[in-house]
N, C-alpha and C positions, 0 to 999 in steps of 0.2 A: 507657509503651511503652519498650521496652528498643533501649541500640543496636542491637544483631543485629539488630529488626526494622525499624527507620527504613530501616539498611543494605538491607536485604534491598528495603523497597520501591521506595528509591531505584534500586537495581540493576534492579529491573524495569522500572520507566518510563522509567530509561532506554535501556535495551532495547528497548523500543518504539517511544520516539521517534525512535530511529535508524534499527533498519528499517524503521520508518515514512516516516522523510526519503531513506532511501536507496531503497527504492520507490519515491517519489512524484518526486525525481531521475531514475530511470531510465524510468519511467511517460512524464513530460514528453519525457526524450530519444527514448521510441519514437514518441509523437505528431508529436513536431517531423519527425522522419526517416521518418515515416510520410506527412504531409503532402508533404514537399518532396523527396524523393529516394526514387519508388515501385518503383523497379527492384532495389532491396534486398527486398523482400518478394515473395512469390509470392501474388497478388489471388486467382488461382483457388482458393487452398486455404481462403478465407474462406466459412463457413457462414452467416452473414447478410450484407449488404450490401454494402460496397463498402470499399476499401483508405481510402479519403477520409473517412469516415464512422466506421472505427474509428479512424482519426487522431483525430479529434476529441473521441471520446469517450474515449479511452485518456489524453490529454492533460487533459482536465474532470477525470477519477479523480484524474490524477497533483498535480494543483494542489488538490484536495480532500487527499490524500493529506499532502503538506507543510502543508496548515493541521491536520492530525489532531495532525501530528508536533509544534508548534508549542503545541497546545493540550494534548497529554499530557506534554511538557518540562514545559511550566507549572504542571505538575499541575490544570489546569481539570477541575471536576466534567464537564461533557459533551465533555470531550477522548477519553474511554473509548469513549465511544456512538459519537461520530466517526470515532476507529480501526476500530471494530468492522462499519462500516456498507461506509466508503470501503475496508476491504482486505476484504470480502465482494463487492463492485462491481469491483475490481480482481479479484481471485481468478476471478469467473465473466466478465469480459469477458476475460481472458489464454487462459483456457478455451475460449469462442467462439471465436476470433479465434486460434489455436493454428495452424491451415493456414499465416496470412502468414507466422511467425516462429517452428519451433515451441522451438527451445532456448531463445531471449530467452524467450518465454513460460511455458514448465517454467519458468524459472528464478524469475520472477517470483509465480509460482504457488506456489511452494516459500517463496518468502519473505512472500507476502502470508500463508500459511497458517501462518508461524510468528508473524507480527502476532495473527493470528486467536487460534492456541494462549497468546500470553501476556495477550492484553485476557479470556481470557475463563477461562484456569486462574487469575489472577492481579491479577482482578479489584479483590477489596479490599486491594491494596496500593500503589493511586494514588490515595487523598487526600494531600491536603496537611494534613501533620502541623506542627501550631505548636508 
């Protein structure tokens, strides 16, 4: 393997792991602020359940999220699958849940989908090369 390509994979994972971490950062902060301070959000523009209920699950994402980010730093073989799984779960819960917050959420949605575009363009260039 030549350096250009080591380079090259390097660059991607960690790409990934970052706005992976930095999702999974901002994922937690909307849970937390979702939870505890609900006058920030509009409940009504929520299409399933309740403001309490996407705190919770937004927050589980966001903490699956930093372990994704963690495990493709790492370059772990199912660090990939993980990204791929938790910013498809983030991507379609920011989606639902677009009434409470909808910029935070675009925005999230934007970036979970760029996790999405490099675990899945960019695939074989997260092993770990010895």
């Amino acid at each position: 393997m030549s350096t250009d390509t080591a380079r090259s994979a390097t660059g991607w994972a960690t790409f990934t792991a970052l706005f992976l971490f930095i999702v999974g950062v901002l994922n937690v902060l909307w849970g937390i602020a979702a939870l505890s301070n609900e006058q920030n959000f509009s409940e009504r523009g929520l299409v399933l359940s309740g403001l309490e209920t996407w705190g919770w699950i937004v927050l589980v994402i966001g903490l699956f999220e930093l372990l994704g980010a963690a495990l493709v730093a790492n370059r772990h073989p199912f660090g990939v699958v993980v990204a791929l799984i938790v910013a498809s779960f983030g991507l379609m819960a920011h989606f639902v849940a677009i009434g409470a917050y909808p910029v935070w959420s675009v925005t999230l949605m934007i970036m979970n989908a760029l996790v999405l575009w490099a675990v899945t363009v960019h695939n074989d260039e997260f092993q770990r090369y010895e």
